[in-house]
C-alpha positions in Angstrom: -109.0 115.5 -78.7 -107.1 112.2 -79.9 -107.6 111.0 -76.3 -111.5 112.2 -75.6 -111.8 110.3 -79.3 -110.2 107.4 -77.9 -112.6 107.5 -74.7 -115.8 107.8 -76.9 -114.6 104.7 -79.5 -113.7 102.5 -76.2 -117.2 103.6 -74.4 -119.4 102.4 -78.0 -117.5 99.3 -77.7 -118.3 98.5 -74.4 -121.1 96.7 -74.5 -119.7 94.5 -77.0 -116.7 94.0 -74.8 -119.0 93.0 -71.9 -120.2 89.9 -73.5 -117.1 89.0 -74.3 -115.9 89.3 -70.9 -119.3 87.4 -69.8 -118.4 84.6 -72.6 -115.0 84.0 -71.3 -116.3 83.9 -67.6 -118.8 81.4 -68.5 -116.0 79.1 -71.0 -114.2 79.6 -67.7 -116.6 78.0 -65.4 -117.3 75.4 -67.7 -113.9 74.2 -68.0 -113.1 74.6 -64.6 -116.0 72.6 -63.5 -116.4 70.5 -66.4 -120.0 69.0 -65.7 -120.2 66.9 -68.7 -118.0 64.1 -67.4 -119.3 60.7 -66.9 -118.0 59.2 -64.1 -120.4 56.3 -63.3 -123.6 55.4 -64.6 -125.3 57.2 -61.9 -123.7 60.5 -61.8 -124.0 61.7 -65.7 -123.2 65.1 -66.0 -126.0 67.4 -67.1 -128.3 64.2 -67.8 -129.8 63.8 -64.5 -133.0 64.4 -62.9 -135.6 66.3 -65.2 -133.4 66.5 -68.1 -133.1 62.8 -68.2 -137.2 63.6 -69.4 -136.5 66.6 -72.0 -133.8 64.6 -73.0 -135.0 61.2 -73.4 -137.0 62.4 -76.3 -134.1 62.0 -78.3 -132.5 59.1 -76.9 -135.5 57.0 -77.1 -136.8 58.3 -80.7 -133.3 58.3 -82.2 -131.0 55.4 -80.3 -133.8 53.3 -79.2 -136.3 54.3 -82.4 -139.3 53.2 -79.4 -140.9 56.7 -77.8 -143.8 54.2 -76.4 -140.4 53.7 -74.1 -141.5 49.7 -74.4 -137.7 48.6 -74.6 -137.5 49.4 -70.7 -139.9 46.2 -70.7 -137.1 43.9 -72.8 -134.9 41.6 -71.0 -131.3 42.6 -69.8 -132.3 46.3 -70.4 -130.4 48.4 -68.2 -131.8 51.4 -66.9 -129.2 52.9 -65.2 -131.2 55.9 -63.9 -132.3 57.4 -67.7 -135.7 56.6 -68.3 -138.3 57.8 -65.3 -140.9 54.9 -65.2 -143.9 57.2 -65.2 -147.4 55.4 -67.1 -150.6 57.3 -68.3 -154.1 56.3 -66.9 -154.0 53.6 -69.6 -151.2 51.9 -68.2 -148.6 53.3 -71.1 -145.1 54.6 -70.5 -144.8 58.8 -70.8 -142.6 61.2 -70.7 -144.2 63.6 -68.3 -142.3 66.7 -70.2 -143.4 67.6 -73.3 -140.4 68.0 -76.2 -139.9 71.6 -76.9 -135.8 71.2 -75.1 -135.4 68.2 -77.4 -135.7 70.4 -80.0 -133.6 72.7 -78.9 -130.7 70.1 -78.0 -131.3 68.4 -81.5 -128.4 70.2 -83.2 -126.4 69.5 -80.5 -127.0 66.1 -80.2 -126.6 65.0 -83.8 -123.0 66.9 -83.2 -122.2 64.7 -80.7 -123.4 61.5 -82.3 -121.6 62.2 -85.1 -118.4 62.9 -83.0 -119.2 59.6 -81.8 -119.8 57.6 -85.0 -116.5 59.0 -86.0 -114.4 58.6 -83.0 -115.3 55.1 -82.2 -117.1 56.4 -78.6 -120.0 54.6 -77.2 -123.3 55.9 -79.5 -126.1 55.5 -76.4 -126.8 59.3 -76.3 -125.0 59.5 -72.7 -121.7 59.5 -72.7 -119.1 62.5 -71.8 -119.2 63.2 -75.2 -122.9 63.9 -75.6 -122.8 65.8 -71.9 -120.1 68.4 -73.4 -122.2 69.4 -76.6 -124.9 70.0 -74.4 -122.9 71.8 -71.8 -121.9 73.7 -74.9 -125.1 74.4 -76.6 -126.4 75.8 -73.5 -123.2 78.0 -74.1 -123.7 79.1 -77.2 -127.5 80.1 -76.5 -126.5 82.4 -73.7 -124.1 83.7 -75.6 -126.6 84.6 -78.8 -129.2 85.7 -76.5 -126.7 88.3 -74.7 -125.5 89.5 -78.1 -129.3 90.4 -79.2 -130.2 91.7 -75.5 -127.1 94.0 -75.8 -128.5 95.3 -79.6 -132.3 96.1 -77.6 -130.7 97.8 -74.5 -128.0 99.9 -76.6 -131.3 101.3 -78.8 -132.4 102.7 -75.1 -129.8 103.1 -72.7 -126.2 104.6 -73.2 -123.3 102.2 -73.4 -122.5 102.3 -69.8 -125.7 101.1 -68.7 -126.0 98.5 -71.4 -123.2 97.1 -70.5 -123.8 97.5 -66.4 -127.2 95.8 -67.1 -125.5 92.9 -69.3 -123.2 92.2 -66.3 -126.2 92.0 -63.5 -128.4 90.4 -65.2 -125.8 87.1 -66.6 -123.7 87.3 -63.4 -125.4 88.8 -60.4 -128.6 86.2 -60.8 -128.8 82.4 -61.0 -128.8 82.6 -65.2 -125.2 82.3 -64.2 -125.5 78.7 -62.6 -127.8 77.6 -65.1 -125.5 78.4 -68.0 -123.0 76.5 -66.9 -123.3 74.2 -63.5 -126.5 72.9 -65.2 -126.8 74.3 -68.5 -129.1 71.7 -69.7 -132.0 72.8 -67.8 -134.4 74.5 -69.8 -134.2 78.1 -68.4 -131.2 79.6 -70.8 -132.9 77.6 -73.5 -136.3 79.7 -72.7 -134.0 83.1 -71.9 -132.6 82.8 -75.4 -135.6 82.0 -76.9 -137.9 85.2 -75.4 -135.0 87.4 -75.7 -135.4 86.4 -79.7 -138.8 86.8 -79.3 -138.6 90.3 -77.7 -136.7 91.6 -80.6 -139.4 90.1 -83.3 -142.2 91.7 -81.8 -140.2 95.4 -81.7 -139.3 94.3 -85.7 -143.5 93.1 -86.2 -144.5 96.2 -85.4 -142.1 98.0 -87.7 -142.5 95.5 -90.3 -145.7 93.7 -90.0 -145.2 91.2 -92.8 -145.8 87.4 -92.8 -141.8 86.1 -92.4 -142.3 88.0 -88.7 -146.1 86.2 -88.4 -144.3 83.3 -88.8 -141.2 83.5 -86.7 -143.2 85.3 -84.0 -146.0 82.1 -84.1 -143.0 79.4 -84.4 -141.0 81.1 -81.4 -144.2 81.2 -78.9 -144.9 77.7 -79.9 -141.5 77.0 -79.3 -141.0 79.0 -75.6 -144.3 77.0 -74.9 -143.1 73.8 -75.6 -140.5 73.9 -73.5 -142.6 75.4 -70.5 -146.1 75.6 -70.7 -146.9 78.6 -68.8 -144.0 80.7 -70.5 -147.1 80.9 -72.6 -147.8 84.3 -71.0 -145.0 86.3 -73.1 -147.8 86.6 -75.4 -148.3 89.4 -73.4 -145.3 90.8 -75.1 -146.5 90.6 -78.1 -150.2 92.2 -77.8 -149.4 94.9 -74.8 -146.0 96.1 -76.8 -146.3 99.9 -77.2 -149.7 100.3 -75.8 -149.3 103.3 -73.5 -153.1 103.7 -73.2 -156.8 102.6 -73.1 -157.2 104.3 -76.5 -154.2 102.4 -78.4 -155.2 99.3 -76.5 -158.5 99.7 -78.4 -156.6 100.6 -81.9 -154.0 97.3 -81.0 -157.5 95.4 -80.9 -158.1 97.0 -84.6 -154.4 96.3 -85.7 -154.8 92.4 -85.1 -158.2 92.4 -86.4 -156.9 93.8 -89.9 -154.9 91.9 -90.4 -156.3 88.4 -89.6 -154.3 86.4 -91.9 -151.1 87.3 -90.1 -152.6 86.4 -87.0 -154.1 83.1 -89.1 -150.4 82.6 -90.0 -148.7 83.0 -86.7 -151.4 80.2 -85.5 -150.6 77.9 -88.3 -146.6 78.6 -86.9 -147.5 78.1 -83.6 -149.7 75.0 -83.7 -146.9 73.1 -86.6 -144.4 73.7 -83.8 -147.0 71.7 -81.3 -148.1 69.3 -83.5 -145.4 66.3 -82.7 -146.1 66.8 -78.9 -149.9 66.1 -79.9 -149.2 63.1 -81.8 -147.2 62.0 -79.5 -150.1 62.5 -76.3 -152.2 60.8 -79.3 -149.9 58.0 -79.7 -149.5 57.4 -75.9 -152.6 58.4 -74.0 -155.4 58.2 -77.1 -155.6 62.1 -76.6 -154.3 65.2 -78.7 -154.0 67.4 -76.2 -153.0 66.0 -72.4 -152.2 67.3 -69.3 -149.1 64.9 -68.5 -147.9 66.6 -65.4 -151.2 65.0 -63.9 -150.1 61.3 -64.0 -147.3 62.5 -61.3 -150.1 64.5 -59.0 -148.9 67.6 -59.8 -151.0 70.8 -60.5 -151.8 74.6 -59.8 -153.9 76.2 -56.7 -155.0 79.2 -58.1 -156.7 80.4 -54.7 -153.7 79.3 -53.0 -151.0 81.2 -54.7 -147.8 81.1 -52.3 -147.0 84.9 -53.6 -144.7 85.7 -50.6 -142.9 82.4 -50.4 -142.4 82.7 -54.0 -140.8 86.1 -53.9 -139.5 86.6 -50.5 -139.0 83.0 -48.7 -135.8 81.9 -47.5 -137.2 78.1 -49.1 -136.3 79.5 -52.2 -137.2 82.8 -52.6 -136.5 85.1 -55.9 -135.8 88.4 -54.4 -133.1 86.8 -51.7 -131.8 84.2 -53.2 -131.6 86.7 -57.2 -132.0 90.4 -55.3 -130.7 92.4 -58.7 -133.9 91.1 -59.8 -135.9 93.4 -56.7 -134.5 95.6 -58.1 -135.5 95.2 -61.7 -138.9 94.9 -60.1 -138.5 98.6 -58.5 -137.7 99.6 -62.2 -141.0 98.8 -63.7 -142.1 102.1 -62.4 -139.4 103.8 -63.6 -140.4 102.7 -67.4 -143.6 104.7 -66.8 -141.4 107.7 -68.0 -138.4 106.2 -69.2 -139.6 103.4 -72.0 -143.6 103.6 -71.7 -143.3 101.3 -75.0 -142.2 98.8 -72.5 -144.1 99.5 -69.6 -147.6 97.4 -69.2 -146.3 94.5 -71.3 -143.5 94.3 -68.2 -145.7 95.0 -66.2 -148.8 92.7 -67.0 -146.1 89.8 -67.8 -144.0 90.4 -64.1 -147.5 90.3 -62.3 -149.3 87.0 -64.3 -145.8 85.4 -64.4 -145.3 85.8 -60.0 -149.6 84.6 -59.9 -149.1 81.5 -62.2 -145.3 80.3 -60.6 -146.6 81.0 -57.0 -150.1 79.0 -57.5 -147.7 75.7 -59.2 -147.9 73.2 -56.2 -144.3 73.0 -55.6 -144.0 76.5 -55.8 -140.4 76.6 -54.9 -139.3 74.1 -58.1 -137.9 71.5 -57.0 -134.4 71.2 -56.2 -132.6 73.7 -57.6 -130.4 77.3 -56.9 -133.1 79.9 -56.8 -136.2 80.7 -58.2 -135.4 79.3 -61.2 -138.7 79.6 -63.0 -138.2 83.3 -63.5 -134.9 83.0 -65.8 -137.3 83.1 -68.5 -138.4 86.6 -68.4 -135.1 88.1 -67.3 -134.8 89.6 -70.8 -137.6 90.9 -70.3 -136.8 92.2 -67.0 -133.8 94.0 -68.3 -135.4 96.9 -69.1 -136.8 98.1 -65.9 -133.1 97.0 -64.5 -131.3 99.3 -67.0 -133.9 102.2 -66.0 -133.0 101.6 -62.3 -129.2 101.5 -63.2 -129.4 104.6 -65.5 -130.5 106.6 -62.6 -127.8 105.3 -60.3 -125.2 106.4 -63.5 -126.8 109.6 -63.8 -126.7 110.6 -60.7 -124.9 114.2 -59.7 -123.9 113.7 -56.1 -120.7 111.8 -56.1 -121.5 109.7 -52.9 -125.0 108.6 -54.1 -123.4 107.8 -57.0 -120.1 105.7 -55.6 -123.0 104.0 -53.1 -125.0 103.2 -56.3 -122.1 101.6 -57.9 -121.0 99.5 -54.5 -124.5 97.9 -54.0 -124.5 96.7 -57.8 -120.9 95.4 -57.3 -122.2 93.7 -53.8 -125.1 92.5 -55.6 -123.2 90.6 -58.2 -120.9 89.3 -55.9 -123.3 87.9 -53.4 -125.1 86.5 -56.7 -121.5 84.6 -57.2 -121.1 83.7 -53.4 -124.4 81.9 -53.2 -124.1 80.2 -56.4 -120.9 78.8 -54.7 -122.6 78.3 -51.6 -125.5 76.4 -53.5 -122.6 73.9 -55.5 -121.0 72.8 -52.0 -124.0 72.1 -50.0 -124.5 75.4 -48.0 -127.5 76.4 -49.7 -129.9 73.6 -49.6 -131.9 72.7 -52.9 -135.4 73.1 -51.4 -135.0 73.1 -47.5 -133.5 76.3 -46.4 -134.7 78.6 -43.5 -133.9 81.7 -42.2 -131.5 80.4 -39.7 -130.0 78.2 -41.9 -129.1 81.0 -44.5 -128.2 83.8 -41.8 -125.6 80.6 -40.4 -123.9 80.5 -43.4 -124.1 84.2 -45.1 -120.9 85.0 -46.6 -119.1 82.0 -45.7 -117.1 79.9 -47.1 -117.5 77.0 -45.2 -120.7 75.5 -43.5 -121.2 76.6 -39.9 -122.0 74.0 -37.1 -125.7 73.7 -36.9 -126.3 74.6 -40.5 -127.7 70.9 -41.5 -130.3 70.9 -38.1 -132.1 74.2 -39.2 -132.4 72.9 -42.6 -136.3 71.9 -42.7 -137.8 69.7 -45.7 -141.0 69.6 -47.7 -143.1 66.6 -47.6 -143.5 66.6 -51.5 -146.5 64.4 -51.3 -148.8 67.0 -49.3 -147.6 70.0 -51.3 -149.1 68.7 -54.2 -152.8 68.4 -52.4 -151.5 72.4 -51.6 -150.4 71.8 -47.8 -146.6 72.6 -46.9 -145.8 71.1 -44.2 -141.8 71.1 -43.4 -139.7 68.5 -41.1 -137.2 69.2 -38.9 -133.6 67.2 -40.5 -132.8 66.7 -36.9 -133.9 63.5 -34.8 -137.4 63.5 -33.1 -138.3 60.8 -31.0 -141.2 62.3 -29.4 -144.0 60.6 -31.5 -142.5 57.2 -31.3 -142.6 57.1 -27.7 -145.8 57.8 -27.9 -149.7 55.6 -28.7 -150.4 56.3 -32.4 -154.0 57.8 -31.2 -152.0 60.8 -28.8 -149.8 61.3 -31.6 -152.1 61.9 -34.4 -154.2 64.2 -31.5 -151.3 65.9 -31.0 -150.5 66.8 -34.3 -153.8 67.9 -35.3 -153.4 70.4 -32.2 -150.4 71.8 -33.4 -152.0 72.0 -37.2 -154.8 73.4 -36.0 -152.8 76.2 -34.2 -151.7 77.7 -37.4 -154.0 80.0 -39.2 -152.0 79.3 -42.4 -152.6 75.8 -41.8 -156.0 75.9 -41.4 -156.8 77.4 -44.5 -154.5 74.9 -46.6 -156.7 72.3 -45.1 -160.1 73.8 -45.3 -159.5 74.1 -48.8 -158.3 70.5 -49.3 -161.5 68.7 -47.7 -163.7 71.1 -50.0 -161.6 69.8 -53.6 -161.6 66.2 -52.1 -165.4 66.7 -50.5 -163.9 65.4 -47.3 -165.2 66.4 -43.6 -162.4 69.0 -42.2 -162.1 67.0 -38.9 -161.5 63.6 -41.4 -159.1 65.8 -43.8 -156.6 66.7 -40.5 -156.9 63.1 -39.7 -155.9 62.0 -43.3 -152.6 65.1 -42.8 -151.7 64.1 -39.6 -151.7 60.1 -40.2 -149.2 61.1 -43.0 -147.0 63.3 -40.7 -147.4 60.7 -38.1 -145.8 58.2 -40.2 -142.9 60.1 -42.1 -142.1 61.2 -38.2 -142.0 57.8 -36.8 -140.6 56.2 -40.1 
């Protein structure tokens, strides 16, 4: 009895153990790879490409006490790669991000800047110092988040699959490379924040009182922020326990009732916005401003590249994050397992895929995975722990063994890749699948990896035509009159269906003729070929 005893105390602890373990992998990593040293003023750390944006807030309001960013204009001002030189239609400097990170690195930074102050360090917001408070906020975020995702599953799911589902979902996906290789992204920042959110909206509709309105209308404000279109865990809050057409109708009367809540939650929501709008005031002349615009960017809604999101080797979710197919394949286990959970999952999995998928660079960027989705994976922990309670419960002791071997495979080929990914055998936005199938499960990059690597031309993608280029040498088109080129290219265009469409729907937007909107494409081709 002392022993079975034992057993039980050990399995309720589990879960808490997990973290731990998870915590101690991460420190781990962190230390090992140590990303927040400076080592020239080129190569900072975590401050480089868009964090220098989401950062710069900070730097610039703080150090510099100038966001109009006019100080870049000054004599003997030294860039040194932190401020992107972006202007508004009015000729002003912007940050093309809008502030929501800065706000979450705040506490952070002021640590650091004290440290600084105090330890006689450099006080320009970019030194090692102000990389490793960063690199350890991220940290503690993860940590927090895991701690309150671990309190929603154990209220579900036994300990075991709490604690199986803690492991998957921080180890066998890319939240593991983006809480430490490049924890100041804004993905953990966002997974902390709607795992927070998750758990106010179960306490809301226990306790529907105005601290909750508040927090509730802060957090989405917040999540928003940071990423515009996490904007759809709203869905969370209004589909949460609505199991059917009836109880969407009384959810309808709930809100209704109680309208100063909702008034309250809007007041929360918009204070939390209202810096980002002076700030669009300040710059632009305009309270509200669509500042990824000035950069060409934008969504194609009748476009959206839903299997190159989800199933691409370019960079897509389900191979490059699989536990997360699976999590996907759970859904329809919460029908019966968690119906509380169900549509909201459900309704949030299918606008999130539409919205990502219709962004013109549907694929992000550089970057390990489809790194978009990290948002929601607290979200997508419930269907996972419904999936890996089955494979738990299961009677047969060889389904069950097979069960336990694909999870472990899953969160090791999570781990390979994210190696893979830091030494330059998974490219950041230019893999194929003969470029992955070269280099599966090895440690080292096979011959021919680099020449099957194809790249984006960014600058069509965002008029919503992907067109890749081989990495290897082609000296076809320069050997050739400019005129048979650009004929021959509009041939091969032409050719693919896919193509075609991409194009007929880019002469209708810019009310060009289709035969002048291949002519445009191929003169661009033409040139980055011959260039």
């Amino acid at each position: 009895m002392a022993l079975n005893a034992r057993t039980v105390l050990i399995v309720k602890k589990l879960p808490g153990l997990t973290v731990l373990l998870i915590s101690l992998i991460f420190l781990a990593t962190n230390f090992t790879h140590h990303s927040w040293t400076r080592t020239n003023p080129g190569k900072r750390g975590v401050i480089k490409h868009d964090v220098n944006m989401y950062y710069a807030y900070l730097t610039a309001g703080i150090i510099e006490k100038d966001l109009t960013l006019e100080f870049m204009s000054e004599p003997g001002f030294d860039n040194q790669f932190r401020y992107w030189n972006t202007r508004a239609e009015n000729g002003n400097r912007i940050i093309i991000t809008s502030m929501g990170l800065a706000f979450m690195y705040a506490p952070f930074f002021f640590m650091a800047h004290l440290v600084a102050h105090l330890s006689g360090l450099p006080t320009d917001g970019y030194g090692s110092i102000y990389q490793f408070f960063l690199v350890f906020g991220g940290l503690v975020y993860v940590i927090l988040a895991l701690l309150i995702l671990r309190r929603l599953l154990i209220r579900i799911f036994d300990p075991v699959t709490t604690s199986i589902t803690l492991v998957l979902v921080a180890i066998g996906t890319n939240l593991y490379y983006y809480s430490t290789y490049e924890a100041a992204m804004p993905h953990v920042y966002n997974f902390f924040l709607v795992t927070l959110f998750t758990r106010q909206v179960i306490r809301w509709y226990r306790h529907p009182g105005w601290k909750n309105a508040l927090l509730i209308g802060g957090l989405l404000g917040l999540i928003s922020l940071i990423r515009p279109t996490n904007i759809l865990v709203f869905f969370i809050l209004f589909l949460w326990d609505v199991k059917s057409l009836d109880e969407f109708r009384q959810r309808i009367i709930f809100f209704l009732q109680r309208y100063y809540l909702v008034l309250l939650m809007l007041a929360a929501f918009l204070l939390v916005w209202t810096p980002q709008m002076l700030y669009w005031k300040m710059i632009t002349g305009q309270f509200l401003y669509f500042s990824y615009g000035v950069a060409g960017a934008s969504f194609y809604f009748a476009s959206p590249q839903i299997f190159g999101s989800l199933f691409s080797f370019i960079k897509g979710w389900y191979v490059y994050t699989p536990v997360m197919l699976f999590a996907t394949i759970g859904i329809l286990l919460l029908h019966k397992r968690y119906k509380t959970s169900f549509l909201p999952v459900l309704v949030l999995f299918l606008t999130m895929v539409y919205v990502q998928s219709s962004w013109w660079s549907w694929w992000f960027g550089g970057g390990f995975g489809l790194r978009a989705y990290i948002d929601i994976y607290a979200v997508m922990a419930f269907p996972l722990a419904a999936l890996v309670e089955k494979v738990v419960g299961l009677r047969t002791t060889w389904k069950r063994v097979a069960g336990y071997a694909v999870m472990i495979f899953l969160v090791y080929l999570s781990w390979h890749q994210t190696y893979q990914y830091h030494k330059g055998m998974i490219h950041y936005c230019g893999m194929t699948k003969e470029s992955y199938m070269l280099n599966f499960l090895k440690y080292k990059s096979a011959p021919g990896y680099w020449s099957a690597v194809r790249m984006p031309d960014h600058q069509l993608a965002r008029q919503g035509i992907y067109y890749y280029y081989d990495t290897t040498t082609n000296d076809e088109f320069r050997e050739m009159q400019e005129a048979h080129a650009l004929e021959k290219i509009i041939t091969q265009l032409k050719s693919d269906n896919r193509m075609n469409r991409q194009v007929a729907r880019y002469a209708e937007r810019e009310g060009l003729g289709l035969e002048e909107a291949y002519e445009q494409i191929a003169t661009r081709i033409y040139n980055m070929k011959t260039d």
